[in-house]
N, C-alpha and C positions, 0 to 999 in steps of 0.2 A: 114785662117778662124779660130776662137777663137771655142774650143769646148764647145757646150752648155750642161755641165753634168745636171742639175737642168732636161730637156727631154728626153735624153738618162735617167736618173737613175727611170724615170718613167714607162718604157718598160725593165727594167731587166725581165729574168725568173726568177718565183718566187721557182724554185729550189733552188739546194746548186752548182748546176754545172754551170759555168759561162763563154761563149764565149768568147774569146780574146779582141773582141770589149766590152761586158758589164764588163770586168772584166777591162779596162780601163773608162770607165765609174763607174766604180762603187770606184774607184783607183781617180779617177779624173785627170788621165793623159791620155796620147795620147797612142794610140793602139802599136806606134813603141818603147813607152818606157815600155811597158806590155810585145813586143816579147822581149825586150834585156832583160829583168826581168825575161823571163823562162828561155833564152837563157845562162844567166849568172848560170842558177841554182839554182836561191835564191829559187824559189818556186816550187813543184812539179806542174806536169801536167797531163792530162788523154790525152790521141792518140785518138780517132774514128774513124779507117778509116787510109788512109795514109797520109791526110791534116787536119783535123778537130782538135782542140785542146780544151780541156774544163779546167777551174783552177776551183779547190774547192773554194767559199765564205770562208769558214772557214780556209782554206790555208792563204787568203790574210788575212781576221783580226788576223791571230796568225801571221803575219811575219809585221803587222801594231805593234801590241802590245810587239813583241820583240825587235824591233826596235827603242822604245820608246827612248826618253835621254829629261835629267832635264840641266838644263842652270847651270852654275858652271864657276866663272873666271876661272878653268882650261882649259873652252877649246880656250881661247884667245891667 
């Protein structure tokens, strides 16, 4: 089943704190490549509880915008 981000990104909270599910949602990938995303480390995370996990909005667009690269024949 294709994820439809365009309704999921309709129903984010309109916080800065973002569910695993809106945070792939908002990512426009799948939830299991958001956990291997905290999992890896790239991005911090808040705990709630001993299952609840929330990622900062601003977490993911500072690691969108670091992320960035310009097309270049060197990377051929």
């Amino acid at each position: 089943m294709k994820n439809d981000t365009s309704k999921k990104l309709k129903t984010l909270s309109p916080g800065r704190l973002l569910s695993l599910r809106e945070a792939a949602a908002y990512m426009g990938w799948t939830i299991w490549e958001i956990r291997r995303f905290v999992w890896s480390g790239e991005v911090p995370f808040i705990r709630r509880g001993k299952r609840k996990i929330f990622i900062d909005r601003k977490d993911l667009d500072t690691w969108v915008d670091s992320n960035k690269e310009r097309w270049n024949d060197d990377l051929l």
